[in-house]
C-alpha positions, 0 to 999 in steps of 0.5 A: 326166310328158310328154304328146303333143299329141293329134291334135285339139289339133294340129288346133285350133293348126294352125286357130288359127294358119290364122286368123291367117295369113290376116289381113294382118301389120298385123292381127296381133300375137300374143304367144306364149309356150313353156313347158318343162312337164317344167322345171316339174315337176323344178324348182319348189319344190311338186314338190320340197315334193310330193317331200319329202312323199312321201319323209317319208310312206313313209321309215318303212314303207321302213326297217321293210321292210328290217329285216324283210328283214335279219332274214330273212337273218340266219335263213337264214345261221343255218340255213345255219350250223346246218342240219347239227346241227339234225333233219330235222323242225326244219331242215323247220320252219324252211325253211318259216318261211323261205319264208312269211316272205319271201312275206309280206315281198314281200308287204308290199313290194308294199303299200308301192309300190301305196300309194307309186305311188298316193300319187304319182298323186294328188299329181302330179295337184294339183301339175300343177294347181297348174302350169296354174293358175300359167301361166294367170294368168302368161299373163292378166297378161302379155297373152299369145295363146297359151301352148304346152307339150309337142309344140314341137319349136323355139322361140326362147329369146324365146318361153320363159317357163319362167324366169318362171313358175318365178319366179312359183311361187317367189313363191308357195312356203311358205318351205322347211323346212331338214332333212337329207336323208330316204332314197331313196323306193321306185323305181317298178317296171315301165314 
């Protein structure tokens, strides 16, 4: 999840570091601080505790969309086996049981990642609320000036307080529950 840097928050940086630049360097000693948002997003334990949440929730509706859709191969090969000895009228009746059947299974399948996509929105938006919130008071406590995120194209590895913020978020993580891996979640589509 990366933002651009819109066009005013630009704006207020380059007026914010303006300000300082006309100030004589005696005046002046700003503490600044680079943080990878995209790092936080992948690596602290609430996106992976989010993503395993997640994960578990659709686990279920997943596996029982795909047995229904081995079920329907299974039936369409025994049409394909048993297609020549059947009637017309039976082999008709079980084609279109067939095709209502996978229309309704796609159906079903695109229920499950409108409610996946949604469930993700919705939990990607806390989880980066929660991440603002752990670089705000890092930042307070640490007397920073200022903090940037997305748009730095170069900073030095003195500036980044990525590590620390993780950490930070580390400290404040549940213990982590130790269970097997669950499934692949549903693929987002399009985009």
């Amino acid at each position: 999840m990366k933002r651009l840097i819109t066009t005013h928050s630009l704006a207020w940086i380059v007026a914010i570091a303006g300000s300082f630049a006309v100030l004589p360097a005696w005046a002046v000693d700003l503490k600044i601080g680079v943080v990878d948002y995209g790092k936080l997003m992948e690596a602290s334990p609430q996106a992976k505790t989010v993503v395993d949440a997640i994960r578990t929730e659709f686990t279920p509706r997943q596996r029982d969309l795909q047995n229904e859709q081995q079920s329907l191969k299974a039936k369409e090969e025994k049409l394909q086996k048993d297609g020549a000895t059947m009637t017309e009228d039976q082999r008709q009746r079980t084609e279109k049981e067939l095709r209502d059947s996978y229309r309704d299974l796609s159906r079903k399948q695109q229920e499950v990642q409108d409610d996946f996509n949604a469930r993700r929105n919705e939990e990607m938006s806390r989880l980066q609320k929660t991440l603002i919130e752990e670089v705000r008071v890092y930042a307070k406590a640490q007397n920073f000036d200022l903090v940037i995120a997305d748009g730095v194209i170069y900073s030095t590895p003195t500036l980044d307080i990525t590590p620390a913020i993780l950490s930070a978020l580390q400290s404040h993580a549940p213990a982590a529950k130790t269970s097997a891996p669950a499934p692949a979640a549903p693929k987002p589509q399009g985009k």
